[in-house]
C-alpha positions in Angstrom: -2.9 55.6 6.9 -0.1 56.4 4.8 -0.8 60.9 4.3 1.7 62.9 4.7 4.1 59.4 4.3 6.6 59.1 1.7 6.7 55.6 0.0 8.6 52.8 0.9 12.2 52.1 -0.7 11.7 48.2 -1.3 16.0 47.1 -1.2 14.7 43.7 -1.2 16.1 42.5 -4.5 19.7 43.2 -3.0 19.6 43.1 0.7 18.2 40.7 3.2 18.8 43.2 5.9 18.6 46.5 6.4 18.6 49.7 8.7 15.5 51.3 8.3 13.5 54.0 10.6 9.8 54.0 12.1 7.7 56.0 9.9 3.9 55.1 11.2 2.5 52.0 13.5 -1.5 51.3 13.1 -2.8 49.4 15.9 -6.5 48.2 15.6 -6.7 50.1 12.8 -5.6 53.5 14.1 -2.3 55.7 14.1 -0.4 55.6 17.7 3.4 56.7 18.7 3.8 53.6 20.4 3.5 50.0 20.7 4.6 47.3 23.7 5.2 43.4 24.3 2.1 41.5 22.8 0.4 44.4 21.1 -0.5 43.2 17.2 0.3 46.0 14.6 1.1 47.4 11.4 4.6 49.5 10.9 5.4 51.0 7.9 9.1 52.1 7.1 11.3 54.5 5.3 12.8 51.5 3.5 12.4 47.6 3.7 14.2 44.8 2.5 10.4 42.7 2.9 8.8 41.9 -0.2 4.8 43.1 -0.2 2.7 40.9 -1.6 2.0 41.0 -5.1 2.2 38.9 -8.4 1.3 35.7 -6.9 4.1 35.9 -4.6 4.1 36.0 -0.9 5.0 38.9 1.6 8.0 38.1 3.6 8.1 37.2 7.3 10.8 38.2 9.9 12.0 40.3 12.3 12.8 44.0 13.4 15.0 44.9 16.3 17.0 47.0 18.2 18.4 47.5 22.0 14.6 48.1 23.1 12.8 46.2 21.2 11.6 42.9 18.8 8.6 42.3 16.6 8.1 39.5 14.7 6.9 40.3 10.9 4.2 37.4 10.0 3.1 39.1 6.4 3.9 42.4 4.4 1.5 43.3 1.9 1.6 46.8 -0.1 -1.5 49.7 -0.4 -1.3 52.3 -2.9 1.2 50.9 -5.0 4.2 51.5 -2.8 3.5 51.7 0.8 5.0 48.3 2.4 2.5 47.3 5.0 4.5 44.6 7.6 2.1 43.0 10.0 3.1 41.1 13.0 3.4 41.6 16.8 6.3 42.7 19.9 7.8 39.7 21.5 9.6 41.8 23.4 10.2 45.9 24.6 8.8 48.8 23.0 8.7 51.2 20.0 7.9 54.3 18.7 7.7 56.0 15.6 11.1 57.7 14.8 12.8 54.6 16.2 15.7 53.1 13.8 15.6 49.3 13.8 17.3 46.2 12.1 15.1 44.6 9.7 16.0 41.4 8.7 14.2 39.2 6.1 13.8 34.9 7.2 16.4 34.1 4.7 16.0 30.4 4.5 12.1 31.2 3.7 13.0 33.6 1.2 15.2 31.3 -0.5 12.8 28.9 -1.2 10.0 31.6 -2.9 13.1 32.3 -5.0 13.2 28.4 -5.9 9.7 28.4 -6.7 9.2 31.5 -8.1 12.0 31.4 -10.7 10.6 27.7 -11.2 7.5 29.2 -12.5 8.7 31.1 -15.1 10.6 28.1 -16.4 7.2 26.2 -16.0 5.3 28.7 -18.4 7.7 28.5 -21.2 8.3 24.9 -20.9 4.2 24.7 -21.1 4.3 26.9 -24.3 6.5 24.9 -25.9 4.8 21.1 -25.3 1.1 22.6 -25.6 1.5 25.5 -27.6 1.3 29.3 -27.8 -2.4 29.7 -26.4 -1.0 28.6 -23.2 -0.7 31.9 -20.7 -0.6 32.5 -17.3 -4.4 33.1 -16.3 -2.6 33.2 -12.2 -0.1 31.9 -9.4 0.9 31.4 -5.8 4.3 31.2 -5.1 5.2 30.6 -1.7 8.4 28.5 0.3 6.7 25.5 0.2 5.6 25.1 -3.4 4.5 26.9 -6.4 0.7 26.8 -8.1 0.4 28.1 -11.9 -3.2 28.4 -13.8 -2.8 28.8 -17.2 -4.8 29.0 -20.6 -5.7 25.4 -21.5 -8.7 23.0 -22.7 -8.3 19.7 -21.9 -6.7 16.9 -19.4 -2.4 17.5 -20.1 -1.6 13.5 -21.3 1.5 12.0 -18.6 4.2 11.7 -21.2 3.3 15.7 -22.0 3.5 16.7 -18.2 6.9 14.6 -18.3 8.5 16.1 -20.9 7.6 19.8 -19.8 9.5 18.5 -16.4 12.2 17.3 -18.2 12.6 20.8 -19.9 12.6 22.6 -16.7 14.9 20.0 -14.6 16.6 20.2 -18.1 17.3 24.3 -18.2 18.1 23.6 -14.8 21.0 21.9 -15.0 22.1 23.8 -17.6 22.8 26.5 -14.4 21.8 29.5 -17.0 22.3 32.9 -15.6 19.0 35.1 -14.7 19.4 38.5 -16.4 17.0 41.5 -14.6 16.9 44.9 -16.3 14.1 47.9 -16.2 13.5 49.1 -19.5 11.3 51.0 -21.2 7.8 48.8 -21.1 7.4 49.1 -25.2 10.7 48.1 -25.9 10.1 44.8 -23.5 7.6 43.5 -25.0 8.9 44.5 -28.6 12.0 42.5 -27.8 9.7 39.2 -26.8 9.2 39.6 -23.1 5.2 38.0 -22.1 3.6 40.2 -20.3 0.1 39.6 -18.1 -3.1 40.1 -19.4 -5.1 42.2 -17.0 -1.8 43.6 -15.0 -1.3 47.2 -14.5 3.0 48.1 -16.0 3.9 51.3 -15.5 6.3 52.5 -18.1 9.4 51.3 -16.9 9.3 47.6 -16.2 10.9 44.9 -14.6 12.3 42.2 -17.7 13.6 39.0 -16.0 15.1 36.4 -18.6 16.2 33.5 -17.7 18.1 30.2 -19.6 19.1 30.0 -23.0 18.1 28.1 -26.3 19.3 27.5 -29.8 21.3 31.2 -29.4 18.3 32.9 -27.7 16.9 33.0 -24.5 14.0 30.5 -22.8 12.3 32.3 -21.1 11.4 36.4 -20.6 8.8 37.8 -18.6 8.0 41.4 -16.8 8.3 40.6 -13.2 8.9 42.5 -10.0 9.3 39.6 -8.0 12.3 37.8 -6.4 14.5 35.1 -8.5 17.6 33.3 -8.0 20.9 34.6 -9.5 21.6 31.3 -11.6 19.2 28.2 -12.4 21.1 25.6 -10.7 20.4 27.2 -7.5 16.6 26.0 -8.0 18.5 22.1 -8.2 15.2 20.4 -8.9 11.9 21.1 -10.2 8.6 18.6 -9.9 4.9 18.2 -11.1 3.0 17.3 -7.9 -0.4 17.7 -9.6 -2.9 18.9 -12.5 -6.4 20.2 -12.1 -8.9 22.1 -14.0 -10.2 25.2 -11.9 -12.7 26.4 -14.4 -13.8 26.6 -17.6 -10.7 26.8 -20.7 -8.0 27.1 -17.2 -5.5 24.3 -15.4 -3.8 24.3 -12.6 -0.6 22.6 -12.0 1.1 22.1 -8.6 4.9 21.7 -8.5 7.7 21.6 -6.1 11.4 22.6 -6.5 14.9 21.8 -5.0 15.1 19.6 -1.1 10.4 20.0 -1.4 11.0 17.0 -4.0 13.0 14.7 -2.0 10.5 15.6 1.2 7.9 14.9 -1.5 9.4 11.6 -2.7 9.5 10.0 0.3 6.2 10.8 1.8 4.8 8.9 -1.2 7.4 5.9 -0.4 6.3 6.4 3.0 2.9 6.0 2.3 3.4 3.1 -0.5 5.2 1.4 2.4 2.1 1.9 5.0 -0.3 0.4 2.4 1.9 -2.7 1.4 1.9 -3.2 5.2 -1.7 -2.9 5.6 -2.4 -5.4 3.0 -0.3 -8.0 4.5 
């Protein structure tokens, strides 16, 4: 699929939009010059402003266009490392390889797996610091409805504990700390306190996102090459929706963040309000 390709330029972490050329379309698993209206396939670009895939975090959906044609993105997942794979299907015209098009990201989507995903770093250290240092990220799905986080941890987390690690998050939240993203040298990262994942592949140069501040230092610092929010307010509110164990030594915990916690609020008033009726 991707030989005698050059990798993608991901422009994600600055643009939303971009102008980008046609370097390959697989259809039903093969290479073709062309695609038309209703025809399902895979086009891979010179450069995309989609996020792939990776780190718990979900491709991006939207749209490419031009004068001829428009195809809807519905995932993009990367191969090989670098090679931004954007599935999805022509609503309308045709295209060819060679073709420049507008890619443009859904914004309000991406938006919220910023929410979430920044939410989950705040999560982690918040975790740390009510249950202790053995806590660590064991996994996590961060998409624009809500966020999911396994983590290192024995038993059943007690309410008050689960309500005091929200009230540090919502807490750094309204402090509105700035986010801070720098590559550096992968060594020098984790000399200087950043956590990285067991089990994940860093190349040299990393990706140090470090977010809020505490008593002169900061409160959280992770290598990540996903996408966050500029400043913590943005997330405006953070909450626990749920607590599981999903195997042996690991929990899960289920949040929301910013207008997902009033949705969530009210569906349980909602329902409250259906079973007080039914028992009348």
């Amino acid at each position: 699929i991707t030989s005698n390709l050059e990798p993608t330029e991901f422009l994600g972490y600055k643009d939303n939009v971009a102008e980008c050329k046609i370097l390959s379309i697989i259809l039903k698993g093969n290479k073709t010059n062309k695609i038309e209206k209703d025809q399902e396939a895979i086009i891979i670009l010179n450069q995309t402003p989609f996020y792939g895939e990776s780190g718990g975090q979900v491709g991006d959906q939207g749209f490419f266009e031009n004068d001829n044609f428009k195809f809807e993105v519905v995932n993009t997942t990367k191969i090989f490392g670098n090679y931004f794979l954007h599935k999805g299907k022509v609503i309308t015209g045709n295209c060819e390889i060679k073709d420049t098009i507008k890619a443009s990201v859904n914004s309000e989507n991406r938006n919220f797996i910023k929410y979430n995903h920044s939410s989950t770093h705040l999560l982690h250290a918040a975790l740390r610091k009510i249950l202790g240092r053995h806590v660590t990220q064991k996994g996590s799905l961060v998409n624009f409805e809500k966020l999911r986080f396994d983590f290192s941890h024995n038993n059943p987390i007690e309410k008050d504990q689960l309500l005091n690690v929200e009230e540090i998050v919502n807490d750094q939240i309204q402090k509105d700390g700035i986010v801070e993203i720098k590559v550096v040298d992968q060594k020098k990262a984790i000399e200087e306190g950043a956590m990285a994942l067991f089990g994940e592949k860093y190349s040299d140069e990393v990706r140090v996102v470090t977010m809020g501040h505490e008593n002169e230092s900061f409160f959280s610092k992770e290598l990540c090459g996903g996408t966050h929010v500029t400043k913590l307010g943005e997330i405006n509110k953070f909450k626990i929706i749920s607590q599981t164990s999903v195997a042996s030594g690991v929990r899960r915990i289920e949040a929301v963040s910013n207008i997902s916690v009033d949705k969530y609020i009210k569906e349980i008033e909602n329902d409250l309000l259906e079973k007080n009726k039914n028992q009348d």
